[in-house]
SERO-4910 file (N, C-alpha, C, O; in steps of 0.05 Angstrom, whole numbers):
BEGIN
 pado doro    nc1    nc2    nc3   cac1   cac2   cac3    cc1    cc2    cc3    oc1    oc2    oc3
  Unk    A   -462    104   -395   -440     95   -378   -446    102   -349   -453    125   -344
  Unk    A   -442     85   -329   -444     95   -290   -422     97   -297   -409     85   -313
  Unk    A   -417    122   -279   -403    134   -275   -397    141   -235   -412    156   -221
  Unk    A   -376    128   -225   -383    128   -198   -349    147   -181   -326    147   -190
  Unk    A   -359    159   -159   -324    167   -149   -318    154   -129   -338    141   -122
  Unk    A   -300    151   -115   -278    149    -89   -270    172    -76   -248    180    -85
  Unk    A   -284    190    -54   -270    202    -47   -251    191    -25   -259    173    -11
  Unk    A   -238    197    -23   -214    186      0   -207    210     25   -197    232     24
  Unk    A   -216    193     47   -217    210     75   -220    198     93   -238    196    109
  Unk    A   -189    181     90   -182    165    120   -161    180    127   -154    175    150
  Unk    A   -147    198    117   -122    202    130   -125    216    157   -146    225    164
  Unk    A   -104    217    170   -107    243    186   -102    267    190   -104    280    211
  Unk    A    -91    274    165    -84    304    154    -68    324    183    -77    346    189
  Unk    A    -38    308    200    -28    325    212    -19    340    211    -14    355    229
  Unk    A    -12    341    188      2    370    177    -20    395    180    -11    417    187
  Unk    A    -47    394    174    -57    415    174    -66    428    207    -86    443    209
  Unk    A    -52    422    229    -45    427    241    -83    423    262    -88    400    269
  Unk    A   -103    444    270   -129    430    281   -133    417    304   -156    414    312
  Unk    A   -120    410    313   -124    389    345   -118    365    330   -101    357    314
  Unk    A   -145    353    345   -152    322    340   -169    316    316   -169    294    305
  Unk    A   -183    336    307   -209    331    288   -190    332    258   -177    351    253
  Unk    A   -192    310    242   -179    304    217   -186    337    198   -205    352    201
  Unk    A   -169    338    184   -174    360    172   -195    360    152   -199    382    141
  Unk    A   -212    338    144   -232    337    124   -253    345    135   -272    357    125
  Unk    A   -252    339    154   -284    345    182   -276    371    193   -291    375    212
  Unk    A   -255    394    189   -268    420    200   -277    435    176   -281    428    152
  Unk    A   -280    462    193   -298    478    166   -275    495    156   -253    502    163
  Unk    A   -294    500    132   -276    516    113   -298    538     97   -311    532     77
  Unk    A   -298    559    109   -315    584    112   -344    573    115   -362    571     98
  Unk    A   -343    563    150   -375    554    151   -374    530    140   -394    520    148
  Unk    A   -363    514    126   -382    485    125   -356    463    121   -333    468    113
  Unk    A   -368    436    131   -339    417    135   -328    416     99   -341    414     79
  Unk    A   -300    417    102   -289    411     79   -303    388     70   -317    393     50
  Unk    A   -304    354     81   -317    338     63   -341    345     46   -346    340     23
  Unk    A   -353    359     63   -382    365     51   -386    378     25   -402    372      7
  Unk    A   -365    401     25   -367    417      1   -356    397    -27   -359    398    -51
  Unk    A   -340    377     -7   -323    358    -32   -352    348    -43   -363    357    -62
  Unk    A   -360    330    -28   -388    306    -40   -405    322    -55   -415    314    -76
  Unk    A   -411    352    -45   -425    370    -55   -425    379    -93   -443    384   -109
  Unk    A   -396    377    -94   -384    386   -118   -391    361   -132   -401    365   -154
  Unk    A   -390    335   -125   -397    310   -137   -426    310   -139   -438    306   -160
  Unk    A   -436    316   -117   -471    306   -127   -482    325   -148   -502    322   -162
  Unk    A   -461    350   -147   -482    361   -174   -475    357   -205   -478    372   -224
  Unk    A   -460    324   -205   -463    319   -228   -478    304   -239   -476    285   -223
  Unk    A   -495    297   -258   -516    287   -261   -500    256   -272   -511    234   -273
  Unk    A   -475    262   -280   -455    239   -297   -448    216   -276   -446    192   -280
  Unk    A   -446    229   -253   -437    218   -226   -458    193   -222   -478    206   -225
  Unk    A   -466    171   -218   -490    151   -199   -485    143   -175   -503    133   -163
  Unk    A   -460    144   -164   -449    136   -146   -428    140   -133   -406    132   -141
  Unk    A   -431    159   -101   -409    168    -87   -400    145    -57   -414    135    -39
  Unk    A   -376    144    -62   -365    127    -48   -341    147    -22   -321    160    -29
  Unk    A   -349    145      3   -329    161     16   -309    132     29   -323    115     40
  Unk    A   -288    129     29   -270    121     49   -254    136     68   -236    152     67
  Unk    A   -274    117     99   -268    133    120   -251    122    141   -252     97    142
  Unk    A   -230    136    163   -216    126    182   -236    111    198   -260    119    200
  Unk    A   -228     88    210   -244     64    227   -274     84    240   -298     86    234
  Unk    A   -252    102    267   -266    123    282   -281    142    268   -299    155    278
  Unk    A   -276    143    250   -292    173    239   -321    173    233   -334    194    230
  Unk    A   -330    145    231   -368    150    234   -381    164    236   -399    169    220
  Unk    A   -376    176    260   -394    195    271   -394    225    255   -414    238    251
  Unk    A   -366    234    247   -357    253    239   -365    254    206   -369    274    193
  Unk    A   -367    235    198   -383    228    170   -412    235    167   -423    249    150
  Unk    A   -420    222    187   -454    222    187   -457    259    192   -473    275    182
  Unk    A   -442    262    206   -447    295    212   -452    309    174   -472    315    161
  Unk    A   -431    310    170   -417    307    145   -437    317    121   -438    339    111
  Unk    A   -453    289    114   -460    282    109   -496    284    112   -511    273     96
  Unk    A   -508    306    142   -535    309    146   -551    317    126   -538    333    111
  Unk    A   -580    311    116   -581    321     97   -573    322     69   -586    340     57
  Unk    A   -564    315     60   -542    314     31   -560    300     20   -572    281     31
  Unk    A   -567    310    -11   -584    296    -30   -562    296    -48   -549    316    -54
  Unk    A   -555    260    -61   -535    255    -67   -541    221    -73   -558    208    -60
  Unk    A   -525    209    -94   -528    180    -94   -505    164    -80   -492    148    -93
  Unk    A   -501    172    -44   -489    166    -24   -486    130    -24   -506    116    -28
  Unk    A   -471    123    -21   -466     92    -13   -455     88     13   -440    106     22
  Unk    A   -459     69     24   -448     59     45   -421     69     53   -406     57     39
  Unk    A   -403     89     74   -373     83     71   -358     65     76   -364     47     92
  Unk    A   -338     66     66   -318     38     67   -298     54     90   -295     78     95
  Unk    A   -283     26    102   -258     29    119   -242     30    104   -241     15     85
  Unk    A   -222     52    110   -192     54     94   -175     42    118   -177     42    143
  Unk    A   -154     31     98   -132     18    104   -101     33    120   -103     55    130
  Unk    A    -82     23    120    -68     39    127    -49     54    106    -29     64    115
  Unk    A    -53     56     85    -37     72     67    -61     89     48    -83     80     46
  Unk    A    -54    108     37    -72    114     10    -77    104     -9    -99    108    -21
  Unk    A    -52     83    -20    -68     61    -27    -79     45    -25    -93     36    -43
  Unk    A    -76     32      2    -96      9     17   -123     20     15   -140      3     10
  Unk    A   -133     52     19   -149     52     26   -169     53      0   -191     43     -4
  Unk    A   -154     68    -16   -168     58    -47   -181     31    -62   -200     29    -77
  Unk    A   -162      9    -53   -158    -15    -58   -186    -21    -46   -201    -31    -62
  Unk    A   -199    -16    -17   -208    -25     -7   -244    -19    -19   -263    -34    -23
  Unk    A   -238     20    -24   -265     29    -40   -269     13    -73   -291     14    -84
  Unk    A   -248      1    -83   -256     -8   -111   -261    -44   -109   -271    -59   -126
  Unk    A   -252    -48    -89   -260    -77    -75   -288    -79    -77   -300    -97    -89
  Unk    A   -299    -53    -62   -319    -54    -52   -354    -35    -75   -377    -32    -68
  Unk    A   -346    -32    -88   -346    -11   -117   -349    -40   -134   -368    -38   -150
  Unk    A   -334    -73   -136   -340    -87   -143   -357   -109   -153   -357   -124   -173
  Unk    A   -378   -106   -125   -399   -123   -125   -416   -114   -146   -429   -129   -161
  Unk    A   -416    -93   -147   -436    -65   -175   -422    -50   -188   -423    -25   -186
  Unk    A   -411    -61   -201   -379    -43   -217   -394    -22   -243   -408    -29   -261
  Unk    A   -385      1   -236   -395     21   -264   -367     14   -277   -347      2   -269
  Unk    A   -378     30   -305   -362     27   -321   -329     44   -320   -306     35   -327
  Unk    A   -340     79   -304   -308     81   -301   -314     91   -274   -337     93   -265
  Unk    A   -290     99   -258   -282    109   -232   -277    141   -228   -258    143   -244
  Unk    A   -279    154   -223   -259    175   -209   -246    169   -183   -251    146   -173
  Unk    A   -232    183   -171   -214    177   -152   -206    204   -142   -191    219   -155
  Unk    A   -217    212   -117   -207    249   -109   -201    249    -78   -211    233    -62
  Unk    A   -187    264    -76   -176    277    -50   -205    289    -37   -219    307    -46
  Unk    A   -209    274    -14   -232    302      2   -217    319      9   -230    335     22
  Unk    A   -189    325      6   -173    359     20   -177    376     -6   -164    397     -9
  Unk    A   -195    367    -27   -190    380    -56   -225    396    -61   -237    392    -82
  Unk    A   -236    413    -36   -260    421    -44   -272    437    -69   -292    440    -82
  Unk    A   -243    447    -67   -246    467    -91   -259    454   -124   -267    468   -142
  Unk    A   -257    432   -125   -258    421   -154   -280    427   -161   -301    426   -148
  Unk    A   -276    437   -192   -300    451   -211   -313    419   -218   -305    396   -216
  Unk    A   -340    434   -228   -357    415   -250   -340    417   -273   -345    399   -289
  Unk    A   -322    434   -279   -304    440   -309   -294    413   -312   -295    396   -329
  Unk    A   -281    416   -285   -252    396   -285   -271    365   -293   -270    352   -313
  Unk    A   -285    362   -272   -300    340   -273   -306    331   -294   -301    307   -297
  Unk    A   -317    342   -312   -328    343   -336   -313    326   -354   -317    304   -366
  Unk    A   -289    349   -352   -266    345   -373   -249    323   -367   -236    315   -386
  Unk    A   -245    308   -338   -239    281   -343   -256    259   -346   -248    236   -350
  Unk    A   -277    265   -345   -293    243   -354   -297    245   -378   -295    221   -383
  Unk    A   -300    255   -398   -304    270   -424   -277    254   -434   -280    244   -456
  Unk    A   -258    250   -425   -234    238   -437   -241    215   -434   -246    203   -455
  Unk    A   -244    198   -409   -248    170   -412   -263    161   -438   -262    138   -446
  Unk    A   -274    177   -448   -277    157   -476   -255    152   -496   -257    137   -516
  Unk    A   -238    163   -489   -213    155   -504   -193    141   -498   -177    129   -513
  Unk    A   -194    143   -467   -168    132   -455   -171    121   -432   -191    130   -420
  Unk    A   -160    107   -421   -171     92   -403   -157     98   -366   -157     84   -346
  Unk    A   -147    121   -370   -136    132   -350   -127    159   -351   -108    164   -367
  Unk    A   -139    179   -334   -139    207   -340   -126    223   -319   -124    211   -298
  Unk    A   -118    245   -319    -98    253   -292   -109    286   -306   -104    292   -329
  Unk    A   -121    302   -290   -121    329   -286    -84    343   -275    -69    336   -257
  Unk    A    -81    358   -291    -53    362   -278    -59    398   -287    -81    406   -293
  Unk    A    -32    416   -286    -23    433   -288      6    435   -291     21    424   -275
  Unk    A     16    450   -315     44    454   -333     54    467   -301     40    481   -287
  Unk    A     84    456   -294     97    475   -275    116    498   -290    131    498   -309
  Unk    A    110    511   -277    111    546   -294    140    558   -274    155    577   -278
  Unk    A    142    538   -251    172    553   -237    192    540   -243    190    517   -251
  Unk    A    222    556   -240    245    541   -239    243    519   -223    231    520   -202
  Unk    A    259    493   -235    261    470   -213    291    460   -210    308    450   -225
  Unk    A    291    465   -189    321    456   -178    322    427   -163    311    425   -142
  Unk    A    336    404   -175    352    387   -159    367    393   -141    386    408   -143
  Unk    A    356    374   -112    381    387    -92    390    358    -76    378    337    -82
  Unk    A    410    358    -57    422    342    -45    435    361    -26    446    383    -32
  Unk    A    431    350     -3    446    357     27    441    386     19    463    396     15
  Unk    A    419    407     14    424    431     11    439    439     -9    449    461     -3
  Unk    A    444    433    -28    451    439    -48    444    439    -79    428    422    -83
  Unk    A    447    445    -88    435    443   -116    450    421   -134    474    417   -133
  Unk    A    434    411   -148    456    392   -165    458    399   -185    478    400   -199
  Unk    A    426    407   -193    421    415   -226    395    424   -227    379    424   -208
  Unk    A    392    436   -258    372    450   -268    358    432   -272    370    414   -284
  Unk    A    325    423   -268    312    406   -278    295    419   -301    283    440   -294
  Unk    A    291    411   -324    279    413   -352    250    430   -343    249    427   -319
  Unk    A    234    441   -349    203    440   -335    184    440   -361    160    446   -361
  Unk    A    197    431   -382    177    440   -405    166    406   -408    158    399   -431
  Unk    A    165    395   -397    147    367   -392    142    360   -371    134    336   -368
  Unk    A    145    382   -343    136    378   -318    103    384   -314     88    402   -321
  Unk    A     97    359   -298     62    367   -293     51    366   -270     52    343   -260
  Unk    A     42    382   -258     33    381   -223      5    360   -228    -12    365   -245
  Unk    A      4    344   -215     -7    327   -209    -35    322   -200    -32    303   -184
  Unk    A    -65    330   -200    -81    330   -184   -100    321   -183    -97    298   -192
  Unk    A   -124    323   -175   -155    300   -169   -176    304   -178   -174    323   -163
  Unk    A   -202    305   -190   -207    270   -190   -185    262   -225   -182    273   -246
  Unk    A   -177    242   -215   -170    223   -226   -187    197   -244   -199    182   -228
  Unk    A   -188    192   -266   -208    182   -278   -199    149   -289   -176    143   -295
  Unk    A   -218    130   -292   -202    107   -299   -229     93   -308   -250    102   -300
  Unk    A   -227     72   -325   -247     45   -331   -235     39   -305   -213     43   -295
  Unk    A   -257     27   -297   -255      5   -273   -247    -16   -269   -238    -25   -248
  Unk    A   -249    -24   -289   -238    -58   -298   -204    -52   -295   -189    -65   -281
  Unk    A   -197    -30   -311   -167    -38   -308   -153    -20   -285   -130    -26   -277
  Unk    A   -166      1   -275   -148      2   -254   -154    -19   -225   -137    -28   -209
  Unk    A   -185    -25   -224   -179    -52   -209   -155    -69   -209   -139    -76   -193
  Unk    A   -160    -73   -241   -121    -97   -244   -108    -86   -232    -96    -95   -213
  Unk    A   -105    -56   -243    -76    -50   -235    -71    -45   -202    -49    -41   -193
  Unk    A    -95    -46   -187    -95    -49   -150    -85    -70   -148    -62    -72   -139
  Unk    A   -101    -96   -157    -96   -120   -153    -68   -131   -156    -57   -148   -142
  Unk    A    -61   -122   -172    -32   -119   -186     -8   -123   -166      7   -141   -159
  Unk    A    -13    -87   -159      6    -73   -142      6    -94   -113     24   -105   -101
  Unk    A    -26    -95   -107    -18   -110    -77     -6   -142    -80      7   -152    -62
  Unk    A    -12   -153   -100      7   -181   -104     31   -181   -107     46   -201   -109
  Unk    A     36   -151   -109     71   -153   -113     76   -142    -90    100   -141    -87
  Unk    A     62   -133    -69     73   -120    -56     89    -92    -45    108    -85    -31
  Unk    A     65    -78    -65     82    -49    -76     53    -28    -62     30    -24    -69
  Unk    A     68    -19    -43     49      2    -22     54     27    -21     37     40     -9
  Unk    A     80     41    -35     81     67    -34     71     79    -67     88     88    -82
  Unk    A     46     76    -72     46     91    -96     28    122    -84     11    124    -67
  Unk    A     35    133    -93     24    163    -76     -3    177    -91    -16    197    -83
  Unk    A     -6    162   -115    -36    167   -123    -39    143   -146    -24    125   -150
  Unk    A    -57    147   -157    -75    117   -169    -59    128   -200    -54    109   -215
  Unk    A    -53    149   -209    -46    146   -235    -13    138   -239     -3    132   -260
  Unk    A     -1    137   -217     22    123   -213     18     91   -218     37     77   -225
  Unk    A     -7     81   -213     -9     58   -206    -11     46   -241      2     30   -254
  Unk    A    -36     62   -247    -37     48   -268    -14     59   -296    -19     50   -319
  Unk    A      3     73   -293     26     77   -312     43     50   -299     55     35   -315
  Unk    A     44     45   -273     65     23   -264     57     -3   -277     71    -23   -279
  Unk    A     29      2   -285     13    -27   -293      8    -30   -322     -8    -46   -333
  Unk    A     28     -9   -337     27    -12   -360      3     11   -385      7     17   -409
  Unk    A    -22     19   -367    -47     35   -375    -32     66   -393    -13     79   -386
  Unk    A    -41     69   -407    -29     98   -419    -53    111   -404    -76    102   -400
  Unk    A    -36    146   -396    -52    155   -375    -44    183   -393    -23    193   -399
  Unk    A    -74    190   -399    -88    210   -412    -82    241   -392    -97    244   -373
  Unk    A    -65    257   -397    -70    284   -381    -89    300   -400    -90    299   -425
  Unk    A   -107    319   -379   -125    334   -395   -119    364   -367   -113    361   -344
  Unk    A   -124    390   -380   -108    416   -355   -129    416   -335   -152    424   -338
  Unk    A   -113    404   -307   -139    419   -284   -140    451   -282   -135    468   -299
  Unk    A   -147    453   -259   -141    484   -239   -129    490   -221   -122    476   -202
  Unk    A   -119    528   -231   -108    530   -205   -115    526   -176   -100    522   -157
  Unk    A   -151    528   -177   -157    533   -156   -168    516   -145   -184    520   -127
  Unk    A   -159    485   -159   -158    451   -141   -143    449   -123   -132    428   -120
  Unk    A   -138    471   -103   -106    465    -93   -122    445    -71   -147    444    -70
  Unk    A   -100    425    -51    -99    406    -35    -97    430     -7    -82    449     -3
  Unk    A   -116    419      7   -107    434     35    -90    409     55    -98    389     66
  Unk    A    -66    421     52    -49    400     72    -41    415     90    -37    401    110
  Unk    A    -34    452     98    -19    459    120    -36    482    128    -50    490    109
  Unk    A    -39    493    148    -61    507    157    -61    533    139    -80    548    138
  Unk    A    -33    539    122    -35    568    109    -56    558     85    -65    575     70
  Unk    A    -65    523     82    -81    526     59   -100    533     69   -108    549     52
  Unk    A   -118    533     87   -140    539     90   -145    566     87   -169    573     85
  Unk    A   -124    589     86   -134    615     89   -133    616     55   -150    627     42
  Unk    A   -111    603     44   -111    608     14   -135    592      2   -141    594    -22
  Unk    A   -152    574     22   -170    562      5   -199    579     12   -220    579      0
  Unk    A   -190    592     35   -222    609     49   -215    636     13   -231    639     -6
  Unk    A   -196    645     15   -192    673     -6   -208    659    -40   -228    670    -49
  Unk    A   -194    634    -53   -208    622    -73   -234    633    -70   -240    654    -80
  Unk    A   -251    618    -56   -273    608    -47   -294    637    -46   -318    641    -50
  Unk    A   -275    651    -41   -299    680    -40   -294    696    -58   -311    712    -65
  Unk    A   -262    694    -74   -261    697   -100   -281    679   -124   -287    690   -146
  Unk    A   -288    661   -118   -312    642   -136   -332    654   -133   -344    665   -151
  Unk    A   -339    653   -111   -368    664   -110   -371    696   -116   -394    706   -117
  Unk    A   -354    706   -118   -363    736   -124   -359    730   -158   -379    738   -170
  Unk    A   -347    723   -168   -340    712   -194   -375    701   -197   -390    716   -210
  Unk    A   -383    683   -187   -412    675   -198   -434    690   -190   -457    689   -200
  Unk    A   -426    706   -171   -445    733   -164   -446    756   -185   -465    770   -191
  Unk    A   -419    754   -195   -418    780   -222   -433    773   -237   -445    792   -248
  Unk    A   -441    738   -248   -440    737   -268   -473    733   -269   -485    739   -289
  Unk    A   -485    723   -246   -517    727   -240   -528    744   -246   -553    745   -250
  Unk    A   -503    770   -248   -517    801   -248   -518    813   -274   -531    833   -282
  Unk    A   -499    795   -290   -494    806   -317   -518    814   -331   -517    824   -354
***
Protein backbone atom coordinates (compact mmCIF):
# COMPACT_ATOMS: atom_id res chain seq x y z
CA UNK A 1 0.00 0.00 0.00
CA UNK A 2 1.64 4.05 -0.74
CA UNK A 3 1.15 5.42 1.82
CA UNK A 4 1.47 9.40 1.46
CA UNK A 5 0.81 12.64 4.15
CA UNK A 6 -0.50 16.30 3.98
CA UNK A 7 1.13 18.31 6.23
CA UNK A 8 -0.73 21.55 6.46
CA UNK A 9 1.20 24.96 6.88
CA UNK A 10 -0.53 27.75 5.39
CA UNK A 11 -1.89 29.25 8.31
CA UNK A 12 -0.59 32.06 10.05
CA UNK A 13 -0.65 30.89 13.48
CA UNK A 14 -1.45 34.57 15.25
CA UNK A 15 -2.19 33.40 18.14
CA UNK A 16 1.20 32.10 18.82
CA UNK A 17 2.15 35.40 19.12
CA UNK A 18 6.30 35.76 17.11
CA UNK A 19 6.19 38.91 14.94
CA UNK A 20 5.66 38.28 11.37
CA UNK A 21 7.32 34.80 10.86
CA UNK A 22 4.31 32.10 10.88
CA UNK A 23 4.64 29.96 13.76
CA UNK A 24 5.64 26.73 11.79
CA UNK A 25 8.93 28.48 10.53
CA UNK A 26 10.36 29.50 14.07
CA UNK A 27 12.40 27.27 16.18
CA UNK A 28 11.51 25.10 18.73
CA UNK A 29 14.69 24.25 20.87
CA UNK A 30 17.07 25.02 17.90
CA UNK A 31 15.28 23.82 14.87
CA UNK A 32 12.11 25.16 12.79
CA UNK A 33 8.98 23.48 14.09
CA UNK A 34 8.14 22.36 10.31
CA UNK A 35 11.23 20.58 10.13
CA UNK A 36 11.01 18.44 13.14
CA UNK A 37 7.25 17.78 11.78
CA UNK A 38 8.50 16.32 8.05
CA UNK A 39 11.31 14.86 10.11
CA UNK A 40 8.94 12.61 12.20
CA UNK A 41 7.39 11.64 8.73
CA UNK A 42 10.46 10.79 6.78
CA UNK A 43 11.42 8.28 9.28
CA UNK A 44 8.74 6.17 8.26
CA UNK A 45 9.62 3.75 5.88
CA UNK A 46 5.37 3.25 5.42
CA UNK A 47 5.33 6.90 4.37
CA UNK A 48 6.34 7.34 0.07
CA UNK A 49 5.20 10.60 -0.04
CA UNK A 50 5.31 14.00 1.85
CA UNK A 51 3.23 16.70 0.75
CA UNK A 52 3.60 20.25 2.62
CA UNK A 53 0.84 22.92 1.97
CA UNK A 54 2.22 26.28 2.01
CA UNK A 55 0.98 30.12 2.43
CA UNK A 56 1.41 31.81 -1.23
CA UNK A 57 4.60 33.87 0.45
CA UNK A 58 6.12 31.30 2.41
CA UNK A 59 8.63 29.74 -0.31
CA UNK A 60 11.36 30.88 0.82
CA UNK A 61 10.65 29.99 4.42
CA UNK A 62 10.01 26.33 3.22
CA UNK A 63 13.01 25.85 1.23
CA UNK A 64 14.88 27.03 4.44
CA UNK A 65 12.83 24.42 6.09
CA UNK A 66 13.38 22.01 4.32
CA UNK A 67 17.72 22.33 3.50
CA UNK A 68 19.04 19.18 3.36
CA UNK A 69 16.18 16.84 4.39
CA UNK A 70 16.43 13.26 3.09
CA UNK A 71 12.87 12.48 2.68
CA UNK A 72 10.34 11.50 -0.27
CA UNK A 73 9.61 15.47 -0.51
CA UNK A 74 7.10 16.53 -3.33
CA UNK A 75 6.52 19.63 -4.78
CA UNK A 76 4.48 22.18 -2.20
CA UNK A 77 1.12 23.06 -2.90
CA UNK A 78 -0.66 26.59 -2.31
CA UNK A 79 -3.17 26.56 0.47
CA UNK A 80 -6.31 28.18 0.17
CA UNK A 81 -8.03 30.38 2.39
CA UNK A 82 -9.51 28.08 4.97
CA UNK A 83 -8.08 24.71 6.42
CA UNK A 84 -10.08 23.14 4.45
CA UNK A 85 -9.44 24.81 1.23
CA UNK A 86 -6.09 24.19 1.83
CA UNK A 87 -6.41 20.41 2.19
CA UNK A 88 -8.78 20.22 -0.72
CA UNK A 89 -6.07 21.70 -2.64
CA UNK A 90 -3.03 19.03 -1.33
CA UNK A 91 -5.47 15.98 -2.24
CA UNK A 92 -6.36 17.71 -5.62
CA UNK A 93 -3.02 17.67 -6.11
CA UNK A 94 -1.99 14.08 -4.40
CA UNK A 95 -4.46 13.11 -7.42
CA UNK A 96 -2.65 12.93 -10.47
CA UNK A 97 -0.56 9.83 -8.41
CA UNK A 98 -3.05 8.87 -5.83
CA UNK A 99 -1.71 6.28 -3.02
CA UNK A 100 -3.86 4.20 -1.60
CA UNK A 101 -4.43 5.99 1.81
CA UNK A 102 -3.66 9.64 3.17
CA UNK A 103 -2.63 11.04 6.44
CA UNK A 104 -3.48 14.46 7.15
CA UNK A 105 -1.33 16.47 10.17
CA UNK A 106 -0.94 19.75 11.65
CA UNK A 107 2.79 21.13 11.13
CA UNK A 108 2.04 22.91 14.83
CA UNK A 109 1.98 19.05 15.92
CA UNK A 110 5.99 18.24 16.05
CA UNK A 111 5.74 16.23 18.73
CA UNK A 112 4.07 13.15 16.89
CA UNK A 113 5.55 9.71 17.66
CA UNK A 114 6.35 6.92 15.07
CA UNK A 115 3.78 5.07 17.77
CA UNK A 116 1.03 7.22 16.87
CA UNK A 117 1.86 7.02 13.18
CA UNK A 118 2.01 3.58 13.14
CA UNK A 119 -1.07 2.97 14.92
CA UNK A 120 -3.20 4.98 12.50
CA UNK A 121 -2.09 3.54 9.68
CA UNK A 122 -2.14 0.02 11.11
CA UNK A 123 -5.98 0.75 11.39
CA UNK A 124 -6.59 1.79 7.91
CA UNK A 125 -6.80 -1.71 7.13
CA UNK A 126 -9.95 -1.87 8.71
CA UNK A 127 -11.52 1.30 8.35
CA UNK A 128 -11.44 3.73 6.13
CA UNK A 129 -11.06 6.77 8.35
CA UNK A 130 -8.97 7.02 11.48
CA UNK A 131 -8.75 9.92 14.09
CA UNK A 132 -5.89 9.64 16.87
CA UNK A 133 -7.73 11.19 19.83
CA UNK A 134 -7.44 11.14 23.71
CA UNK A 135 -10.44 10.26 26.44
CA UNK A 136 -11.13 13.86 28.19
CA UNK A 137 -10.34 13.09 31.74
CA UNK A 138 -11.69 16.86 33.02
CA UNK A 139 -15.01 18.08 34.17
CA UNK A 140 -16.86 19.73 31.23
CA UNK A 141 -19.07 22.44 31.72
CA UNK A 142 -21.65 24.05 29.24
CA UNK A 143 -21.73 27.68 29.43
CA UNK A 144 -23.66 30.67 28.03
CA UNK A 145 -23.09 34.44 28.74
CA UNK A 146 -20.71 33.17 31.64
CA UNK A 147 -22.62 30.88 32.99
CA UNK A 148 -23.01 27.44 33.29
CA UNK A 149 -25.88 25.64 31.87
CA UNK A 150 -24.90 22.10 32.53
CA UNK A 151 -22.80 19.21 33.27
CA UNK A 152 -21.56 17.72 30.03
CA UNK A 153 -21.31 13.66 30.14
CA UNK A 154 -17.28 13.06 29.48
CA UNK A 155 -17.38 9.32 29.35
CA UNK A 156 -17.70 9.53 25.38
CA UNK A 157 -15.76 12.73 25.09
CA UNK A 158 -12.56 12.58 22.78
CA UNK A 159 -9.90 15.28 22.23
CA UNK A 160 -9.28 15.29 18.84
CA UNK A 161 -5.80 15.11 17.08
CA UNK A 162 -3.26 14.53 14.03
CA UNK A 163 -2.20 12.69 11.64
CA UNK A 164 -5.45 11.75 10.68
CA UNK A 165 -5.72 8.70 8.41
CA UNK A 166 -8.11 8.00 5.37
CA UNK A 167 -8.26 5.80 1.84
CA UNK A 168 -7.91 8.42 -0.53
CA UNK A 169 -10.54 7.66 -2.72
CA UNK A 170 -13.10 8.47 -0.13
CA UNK A 171 -12.00 11.25 1.65
CA UNK A 172 -11.29 12.86 -1.75
CA UNK A 173 -15.30 12.36 -2.14
CA UNK A 174 -15.85 13.52 0.87
CA UNK A 175 -13.67 17.15 -0.10
CA UNK A 176 -15.34 17.08 -3.25
CA UNK A 177 -18.52 16.72 -1.51
CA UNK A 178 -18.21 19.40 1.06
CA UNK A 179 -17.01 22.05 -1.57
CA UNK A 180 -20.17 21.38 -3.94
CA UNK A 181 -22.25 22.05 -1.18
CA UNK A 182 -20.60 24.70 -0.10
CA UNK A 183 -19.64 23.80 3.36
CA UNK A 184 -16.19 25.62 4.46
CA UNK A 185 -16.13 25.50 8.13
CA UNK A 186 -15.17 21.97 8.88
CA UNK A 187 -12.23 22.34 11.36
CA UNK A 188 -10.46 19.10 10.54
CA UNK A 189 -10.87 16.32 7.77
CA UNK A 190 -12.46 13.70 10.20
CA UNK A 191 -15.38 16.03 10.56
CA UNK A 192 -15.57 15.87 6.95
CA UNK A 193 -15.69 12.51 6.28
CA UNK A 194 -18.30 11.57 9.34
CA UNK A 195 -20.35 14.60 7.47
CA UNK A 196 -19.96 12.38 4.32
CA UNK A 197 -21.25 9.47 5.77
CA UNK A 198 -17.35 7.38 6.28
CA UNK A 199 -17.34 5.55 9.74
CA UNK A 200 -14.34 7.10 11.44
CA UNK A 201 -12.17 4.59 13.31
CA UNK A 202 -10.66 6.24 16.74
CA UNK A 203 -7.44 4.53 17.81
CA UNK A 204 -5.49 6.53 21.49
CA UNK A 205 -3.00 9.27 20.39
CA UNK A 206 -0.63 11.24 22.88
CA UNK A 207 -0.29 13.31 25.43
CA UNK A 208 2.56 14.69 24.12
CA UNK A 209 0.95 15.54 20.36
CA UNK A 210 -0.07 18.67 21.81
CA UNK A 211 -0.76 21.63 18.96
CA UNK A 212 1.40 24.68 19.53
CA UNK A 213 -1.16 27.51 19.09
CA UNK A 214 -0.17 30.20 22.02
CA UNK A 215 3.29 31.04 22.91
CA UNK A 216 2.87 29.19 26.54
CA UNK A 217 2.93 26.12 24.00
CA UNK A 218 6.13 26.44 23.01
CA UNK A 219 7.70 26.36 26.48
CA UNK A 220 5.33 23.32 27.22
CA UNK A 221 6.48 21.89 23.92
CA UNK A 222 10.45 22.93 24.48
CA UNK A 223 9.83 20.83 28.40
CA UNK A 224 8.16 17.47 26.28
CA UNK A 225 10.90 17.55 24.01
CA UNK A 226 13.77 17.29 26.52
CA UNK A 227 11.62 15.13 28.54
CA UNK A 228 11.81 12.62 25.25
CA UNK A 229 15.06 12.82 24.77
CA UNK A 230 16.32 12.10 28.14
CA UNK A 231 13.64 9.31 28.07
CA UNK A 232 15.63 7.88 24.84
CA UNK A 233 18.92 8.76 26.40
CA UNK A 234 17.96 6.46 29.52
CA UNK A 235 17.05 3.99 27.45
CA UNK A 236 20.41 3.92 25.08
CA UNK A 237 22.05 3.43 28.39
CA UNK A 238 20.09 0.64 29.60
Amino acid sequence: MKSAVIITAAGRGTRAGGGTRPKQYRPLAGKIILRRTLEAFAACPSITTIMTVIHPTDQPLYEQAVRGLKAPLSSPVTGGATRQQSIFNGLTALAANPPDWVLIHDAARPLVSRTVIDRVIAALDQAPAVLPALPVTDTVKQVLDNQVIRTVPREDLWLAQTPQGFHFGAILAAHQAAAHSGIENFTDDASIAEWHGLKVQIVMGEAENIKITTPSDFHTAEMLLQRMQNQTGDADNA
